[in-house]
Backbone as a printed PyTorch tensor [residue, N CA C, xyz], in Angstrom:
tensor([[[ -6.3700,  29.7350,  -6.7990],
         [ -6.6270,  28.7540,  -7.8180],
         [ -6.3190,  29.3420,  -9.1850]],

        [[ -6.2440,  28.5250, -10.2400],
         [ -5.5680,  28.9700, -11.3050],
         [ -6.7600,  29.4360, -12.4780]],

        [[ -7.7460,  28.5200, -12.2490],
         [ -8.8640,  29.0450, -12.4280],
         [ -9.8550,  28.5360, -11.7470]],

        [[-11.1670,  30.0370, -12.1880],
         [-12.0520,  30.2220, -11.5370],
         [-13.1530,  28.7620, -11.4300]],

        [[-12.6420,  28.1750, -11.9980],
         [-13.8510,  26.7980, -12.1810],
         [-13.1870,  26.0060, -11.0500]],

        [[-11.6640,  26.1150, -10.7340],
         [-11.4170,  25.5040,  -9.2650],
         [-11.8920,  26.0210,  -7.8660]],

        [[-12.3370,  27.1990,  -7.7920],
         [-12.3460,  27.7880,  -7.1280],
         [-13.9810,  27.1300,  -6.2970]],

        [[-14.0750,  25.7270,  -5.9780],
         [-15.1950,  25.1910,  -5.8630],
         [-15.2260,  24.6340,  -4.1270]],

        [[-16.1440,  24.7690,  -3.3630],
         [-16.1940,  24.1660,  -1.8400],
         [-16.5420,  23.0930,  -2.0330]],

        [[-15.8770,  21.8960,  -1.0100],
         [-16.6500,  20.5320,  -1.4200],
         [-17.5930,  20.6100,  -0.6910]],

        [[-18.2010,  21.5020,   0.1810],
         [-19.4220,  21.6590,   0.5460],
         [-20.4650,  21.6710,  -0.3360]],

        [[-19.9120,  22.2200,  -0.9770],
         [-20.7670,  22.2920,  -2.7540],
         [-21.3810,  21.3670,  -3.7300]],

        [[-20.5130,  20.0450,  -3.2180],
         [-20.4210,  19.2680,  -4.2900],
         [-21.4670,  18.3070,  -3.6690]],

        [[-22.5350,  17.4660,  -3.8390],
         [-23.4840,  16.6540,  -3.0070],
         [-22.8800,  15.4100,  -2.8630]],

        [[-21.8620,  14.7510,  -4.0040],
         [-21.1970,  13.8500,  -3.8720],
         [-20.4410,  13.8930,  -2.8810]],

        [[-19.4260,  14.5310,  -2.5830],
         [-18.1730,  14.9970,  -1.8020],
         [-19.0740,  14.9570,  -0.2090]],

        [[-20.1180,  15.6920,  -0.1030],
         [-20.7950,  16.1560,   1.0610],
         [-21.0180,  14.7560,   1.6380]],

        [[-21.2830,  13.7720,   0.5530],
         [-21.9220,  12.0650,   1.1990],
         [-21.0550,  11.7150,   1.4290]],

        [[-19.6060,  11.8030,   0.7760],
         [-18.5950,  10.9610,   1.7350],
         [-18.2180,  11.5080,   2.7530]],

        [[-17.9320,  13.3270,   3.0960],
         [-17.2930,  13.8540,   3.8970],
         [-18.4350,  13.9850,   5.3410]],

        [[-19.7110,  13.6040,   5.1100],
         [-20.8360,  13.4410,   6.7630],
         [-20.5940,  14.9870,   6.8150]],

        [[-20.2860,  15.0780,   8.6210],
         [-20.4520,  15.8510,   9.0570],
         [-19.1780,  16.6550,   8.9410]],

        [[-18.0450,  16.2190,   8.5560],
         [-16.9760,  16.8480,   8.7110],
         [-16.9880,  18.2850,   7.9820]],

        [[-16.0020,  19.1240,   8.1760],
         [-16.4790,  20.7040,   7.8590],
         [-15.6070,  20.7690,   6.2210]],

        [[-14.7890,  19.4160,   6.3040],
         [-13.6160,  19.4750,   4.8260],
         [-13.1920,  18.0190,   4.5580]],

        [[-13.8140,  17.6090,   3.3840],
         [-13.2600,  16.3120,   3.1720],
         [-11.6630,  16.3210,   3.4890]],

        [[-10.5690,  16.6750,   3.1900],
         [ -9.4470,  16.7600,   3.3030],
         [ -8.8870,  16.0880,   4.8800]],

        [[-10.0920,  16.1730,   5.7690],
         [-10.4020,  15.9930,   7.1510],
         [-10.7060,  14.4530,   7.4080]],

        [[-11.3400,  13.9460,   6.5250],
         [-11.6400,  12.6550,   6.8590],
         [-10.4340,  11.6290,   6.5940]],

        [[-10.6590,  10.8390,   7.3180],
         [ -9.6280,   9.6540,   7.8870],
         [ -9.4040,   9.0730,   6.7830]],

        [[-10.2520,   8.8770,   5.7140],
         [-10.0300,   8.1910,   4.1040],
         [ -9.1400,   8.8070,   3.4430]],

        [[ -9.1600,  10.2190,   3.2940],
         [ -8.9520,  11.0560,   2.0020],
         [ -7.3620,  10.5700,   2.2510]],

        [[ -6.2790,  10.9610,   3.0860],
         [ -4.8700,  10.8700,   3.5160],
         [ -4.5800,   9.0080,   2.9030]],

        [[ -5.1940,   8.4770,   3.0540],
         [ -5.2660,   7.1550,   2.8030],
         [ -5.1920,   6.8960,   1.1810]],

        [[ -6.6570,   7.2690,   0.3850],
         [ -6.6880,   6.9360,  -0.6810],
         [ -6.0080,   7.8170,  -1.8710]],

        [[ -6.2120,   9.5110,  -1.7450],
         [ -5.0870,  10.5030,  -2.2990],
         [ -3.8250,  10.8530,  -1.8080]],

        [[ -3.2570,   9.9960,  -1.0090],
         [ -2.2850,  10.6070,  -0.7410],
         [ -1.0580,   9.5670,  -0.3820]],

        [[ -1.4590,   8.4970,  -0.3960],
         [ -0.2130,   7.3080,   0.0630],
         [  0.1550,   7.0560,  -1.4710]],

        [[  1.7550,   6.9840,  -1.1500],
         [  2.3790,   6.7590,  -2.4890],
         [  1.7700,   5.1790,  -2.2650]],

        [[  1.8340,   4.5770,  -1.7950],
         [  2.0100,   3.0280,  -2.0910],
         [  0.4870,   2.5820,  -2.3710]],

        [[ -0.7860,   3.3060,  -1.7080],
         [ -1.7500,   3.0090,  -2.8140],
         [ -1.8510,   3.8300,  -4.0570]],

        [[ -1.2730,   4.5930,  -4.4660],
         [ -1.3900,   5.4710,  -5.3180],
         [ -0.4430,   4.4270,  -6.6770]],

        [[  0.3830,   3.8790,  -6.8230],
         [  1.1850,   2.8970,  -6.9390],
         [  0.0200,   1.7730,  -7.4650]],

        [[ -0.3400,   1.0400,  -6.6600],
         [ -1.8430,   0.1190,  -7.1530],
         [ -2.5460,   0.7620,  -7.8040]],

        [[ -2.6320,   1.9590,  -7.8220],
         [ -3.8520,   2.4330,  -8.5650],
         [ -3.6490,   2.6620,  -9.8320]],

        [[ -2.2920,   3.5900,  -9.7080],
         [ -1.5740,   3.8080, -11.3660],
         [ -1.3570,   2.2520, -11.9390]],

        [[ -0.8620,   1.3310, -11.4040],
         [ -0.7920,   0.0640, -12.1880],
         [ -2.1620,  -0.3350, -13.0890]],

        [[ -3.4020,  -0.1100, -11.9860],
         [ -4.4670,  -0.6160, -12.8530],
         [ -5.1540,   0.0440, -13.6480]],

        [[ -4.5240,   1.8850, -13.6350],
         [ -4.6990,   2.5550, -14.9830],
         [ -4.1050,   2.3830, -16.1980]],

        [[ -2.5780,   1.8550, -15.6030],
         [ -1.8790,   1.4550, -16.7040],
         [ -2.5500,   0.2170, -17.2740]],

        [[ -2.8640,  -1.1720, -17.0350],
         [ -3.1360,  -2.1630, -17.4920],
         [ -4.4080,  -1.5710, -18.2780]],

        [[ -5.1890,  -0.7140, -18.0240],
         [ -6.7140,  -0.7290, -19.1070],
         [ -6.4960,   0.3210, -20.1480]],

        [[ -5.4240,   1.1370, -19.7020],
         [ -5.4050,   2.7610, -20.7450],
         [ -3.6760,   2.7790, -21.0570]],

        [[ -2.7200,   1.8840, -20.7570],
         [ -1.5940,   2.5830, -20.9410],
         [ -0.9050,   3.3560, -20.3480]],

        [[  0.6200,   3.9600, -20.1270],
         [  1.3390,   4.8080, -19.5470],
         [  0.5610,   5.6810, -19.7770]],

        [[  0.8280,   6.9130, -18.3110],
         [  0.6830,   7.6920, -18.6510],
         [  1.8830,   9.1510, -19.4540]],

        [[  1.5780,   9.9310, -19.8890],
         [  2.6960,  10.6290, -21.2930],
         [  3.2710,  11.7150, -20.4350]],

        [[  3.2810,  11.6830, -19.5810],
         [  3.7040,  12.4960, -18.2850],
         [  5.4980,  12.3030, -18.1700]],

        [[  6.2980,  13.5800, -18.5710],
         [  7.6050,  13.5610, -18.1270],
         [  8.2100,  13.8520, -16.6940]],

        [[  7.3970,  14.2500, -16.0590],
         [  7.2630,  14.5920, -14.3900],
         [  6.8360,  13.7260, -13.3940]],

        [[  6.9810,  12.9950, -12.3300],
         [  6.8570,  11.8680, -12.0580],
         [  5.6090,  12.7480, -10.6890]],

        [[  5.9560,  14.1090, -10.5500],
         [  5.0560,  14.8640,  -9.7380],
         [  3.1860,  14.0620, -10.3130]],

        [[  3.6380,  14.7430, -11.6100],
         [  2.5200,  15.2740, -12.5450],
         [  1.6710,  13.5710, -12.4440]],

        [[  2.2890,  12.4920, -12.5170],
         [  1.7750,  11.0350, -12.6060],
         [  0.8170,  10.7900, -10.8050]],

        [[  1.5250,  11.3440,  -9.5840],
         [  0.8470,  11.1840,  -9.1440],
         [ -0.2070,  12.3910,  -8.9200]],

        [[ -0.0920,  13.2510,  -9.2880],
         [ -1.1700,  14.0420,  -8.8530],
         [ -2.1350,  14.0540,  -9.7090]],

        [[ -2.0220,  13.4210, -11.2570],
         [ -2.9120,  12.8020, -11.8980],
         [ -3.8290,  11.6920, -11.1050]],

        [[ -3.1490,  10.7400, -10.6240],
         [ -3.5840,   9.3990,  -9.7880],
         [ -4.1310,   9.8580,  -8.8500]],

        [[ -3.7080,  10.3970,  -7.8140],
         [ -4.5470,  10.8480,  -6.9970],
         [ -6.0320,  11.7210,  -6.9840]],

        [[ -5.8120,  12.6410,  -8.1870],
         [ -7.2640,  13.2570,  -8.6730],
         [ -8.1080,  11.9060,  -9.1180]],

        [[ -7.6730,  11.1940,  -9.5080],
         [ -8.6740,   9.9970, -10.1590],
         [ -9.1530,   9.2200,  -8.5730]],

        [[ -7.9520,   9.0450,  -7.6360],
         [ -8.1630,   8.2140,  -7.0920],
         [ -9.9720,   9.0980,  -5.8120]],

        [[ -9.6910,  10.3500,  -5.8840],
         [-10.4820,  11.0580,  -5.6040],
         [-12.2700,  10.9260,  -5.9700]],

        [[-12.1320,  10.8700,  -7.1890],
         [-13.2250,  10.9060,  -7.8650],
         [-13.6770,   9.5530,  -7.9070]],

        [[-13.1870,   8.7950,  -7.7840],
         [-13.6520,   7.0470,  -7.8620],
         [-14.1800,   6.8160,  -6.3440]],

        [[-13.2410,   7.3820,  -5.6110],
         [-13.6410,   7.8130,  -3.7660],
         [-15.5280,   7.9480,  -4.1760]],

        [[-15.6170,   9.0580,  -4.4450],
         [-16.7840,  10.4280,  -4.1280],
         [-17.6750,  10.1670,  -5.4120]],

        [[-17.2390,   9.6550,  -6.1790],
         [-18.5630,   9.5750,  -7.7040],
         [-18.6330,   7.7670,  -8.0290]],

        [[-17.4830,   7.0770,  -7.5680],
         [-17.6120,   5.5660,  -7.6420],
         [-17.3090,   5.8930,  -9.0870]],

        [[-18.0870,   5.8180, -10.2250],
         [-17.6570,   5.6470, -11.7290],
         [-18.1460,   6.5310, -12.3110]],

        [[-17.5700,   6.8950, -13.2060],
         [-18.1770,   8.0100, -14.3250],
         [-17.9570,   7.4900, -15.6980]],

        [[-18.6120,   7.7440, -16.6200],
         [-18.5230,   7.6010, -18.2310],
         [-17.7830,   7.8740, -18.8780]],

        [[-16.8960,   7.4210, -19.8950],
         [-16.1590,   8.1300, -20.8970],
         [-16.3840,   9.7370, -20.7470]],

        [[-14.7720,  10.4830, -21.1630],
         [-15.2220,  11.6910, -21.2210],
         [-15.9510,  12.7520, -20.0250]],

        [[-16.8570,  12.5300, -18.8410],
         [-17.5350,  12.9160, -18.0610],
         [-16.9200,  13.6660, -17.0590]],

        [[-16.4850,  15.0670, -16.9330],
         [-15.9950,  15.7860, -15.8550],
         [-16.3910,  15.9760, -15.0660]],

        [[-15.9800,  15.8800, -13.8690],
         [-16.6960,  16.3690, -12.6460],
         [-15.9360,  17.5960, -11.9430]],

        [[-16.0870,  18.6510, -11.0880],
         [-15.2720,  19.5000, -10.4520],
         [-14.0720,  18.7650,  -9.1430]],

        [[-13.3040,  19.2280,  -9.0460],
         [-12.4140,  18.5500,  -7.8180],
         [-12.8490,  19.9020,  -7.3510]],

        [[-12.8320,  19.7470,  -5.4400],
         [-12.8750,  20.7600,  -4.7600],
         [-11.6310,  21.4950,  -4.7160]],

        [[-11.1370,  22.8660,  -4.2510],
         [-10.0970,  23.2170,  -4.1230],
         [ -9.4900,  23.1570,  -3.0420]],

        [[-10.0070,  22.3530,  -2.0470],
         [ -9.5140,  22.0880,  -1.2300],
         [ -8.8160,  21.3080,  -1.6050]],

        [[ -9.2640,  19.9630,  -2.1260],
         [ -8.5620,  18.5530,  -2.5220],
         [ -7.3880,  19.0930,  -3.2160]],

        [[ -7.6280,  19.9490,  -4.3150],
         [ -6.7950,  20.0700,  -5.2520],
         [ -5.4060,  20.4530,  -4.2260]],

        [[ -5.3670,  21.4210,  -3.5190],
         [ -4.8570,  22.0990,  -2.8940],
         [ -3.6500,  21.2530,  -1.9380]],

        [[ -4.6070,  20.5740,  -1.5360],
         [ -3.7860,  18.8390,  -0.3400],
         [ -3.1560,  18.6090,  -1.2440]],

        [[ -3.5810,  17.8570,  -2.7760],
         [ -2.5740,  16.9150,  -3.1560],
         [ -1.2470,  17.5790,  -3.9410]],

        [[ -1.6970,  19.1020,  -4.4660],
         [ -0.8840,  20.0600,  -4.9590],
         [  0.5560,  19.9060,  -3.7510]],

        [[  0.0570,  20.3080,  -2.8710],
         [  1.0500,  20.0730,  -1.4300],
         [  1.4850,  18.9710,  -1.2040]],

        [[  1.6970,  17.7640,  -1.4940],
         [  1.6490,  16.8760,  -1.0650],
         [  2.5480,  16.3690,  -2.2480]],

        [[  2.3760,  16.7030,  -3.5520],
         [  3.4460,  16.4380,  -4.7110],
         [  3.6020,  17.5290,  -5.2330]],

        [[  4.5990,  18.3960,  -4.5730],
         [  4.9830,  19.4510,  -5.4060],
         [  6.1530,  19.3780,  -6.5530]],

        [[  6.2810,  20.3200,  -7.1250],
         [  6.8180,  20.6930,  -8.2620],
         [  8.1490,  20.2350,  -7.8200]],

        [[  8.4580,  21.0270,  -7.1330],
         [ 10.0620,  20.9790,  -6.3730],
         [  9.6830,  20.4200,  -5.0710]],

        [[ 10.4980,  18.8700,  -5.0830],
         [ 10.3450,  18.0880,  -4.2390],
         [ 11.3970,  18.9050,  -3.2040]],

        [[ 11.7140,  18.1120,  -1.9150],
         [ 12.5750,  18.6270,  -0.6220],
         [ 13.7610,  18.3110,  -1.4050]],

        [[ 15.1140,  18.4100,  -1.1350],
         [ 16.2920,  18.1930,  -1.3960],
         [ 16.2950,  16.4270,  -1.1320]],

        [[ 17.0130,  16.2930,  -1.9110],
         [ 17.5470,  14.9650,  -1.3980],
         [ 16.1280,  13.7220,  -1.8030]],

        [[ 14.5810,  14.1920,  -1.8900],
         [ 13.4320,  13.3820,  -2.1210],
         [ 13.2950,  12.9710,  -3.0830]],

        [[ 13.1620,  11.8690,  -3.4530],
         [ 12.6770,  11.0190,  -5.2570],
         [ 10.9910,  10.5970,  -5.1420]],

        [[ 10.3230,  10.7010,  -5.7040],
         [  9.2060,  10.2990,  -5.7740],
         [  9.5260,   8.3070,  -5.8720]],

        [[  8.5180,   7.3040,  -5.4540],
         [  8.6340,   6.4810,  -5.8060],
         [  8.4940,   6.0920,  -6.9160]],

        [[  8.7900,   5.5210,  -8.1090],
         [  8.6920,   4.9230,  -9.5400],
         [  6.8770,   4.3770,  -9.2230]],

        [[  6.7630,   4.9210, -10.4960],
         [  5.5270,   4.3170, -11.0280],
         [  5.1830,   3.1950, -11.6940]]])
């Protein structure tokens, strides 16, 4: 992790623990692949960030969803938070969606338009 404040178990987290039950890693549950990780809900989701807050200022089309997907995370596992209000992402999560939109896509891969 890049830093030590990522360096967090979602075992850790009491939120994360209520959605993930018994499983040993949220990353594991049948939701998470669903709500962080499908371009095409990820797509709905950025639309209805865009309609209340605007584009996001992102020149990397990586960087847009792995923004979206951290949000889409936290809306998962905390439902709403306040202006301003941080919460930790596990490093696990971080880790999936890091993988999942990397920097350097495969040859030949385009991200879908946002």
């Amino acid at each position: 992790m890049k830093y030590e404040s990522e360096a967090v178990c979602c075992k850790e987290i009491k939120e994360v623990c209520n959605v993930a039950g018994d499983l040993d890693c949220i990353t594991l549950h049948t939701g998470f692949k669903a709500i962080c990780l499908n371009v095409w809900v990820l797509q709905i989701a950025y639309y209805a960030y865009r309609q209340h807050y605007g584009n996001l200022q992102q020149d990397q089309m990586y960087r847009c969803y792995r923004y979206t997907a951290y949000r889409q995370f936290v809306r998962w596992c905390w439902r709403t938070l306040g202006k301003s209000i941080r919460v930790p992402i596990p490093s696990c999560v971080l880790c999936r969606i890091r993988t999942a939109f990397p920097i350097q896509p495969q040859p030949g891969f385009v991200y879908p338009s946002l």
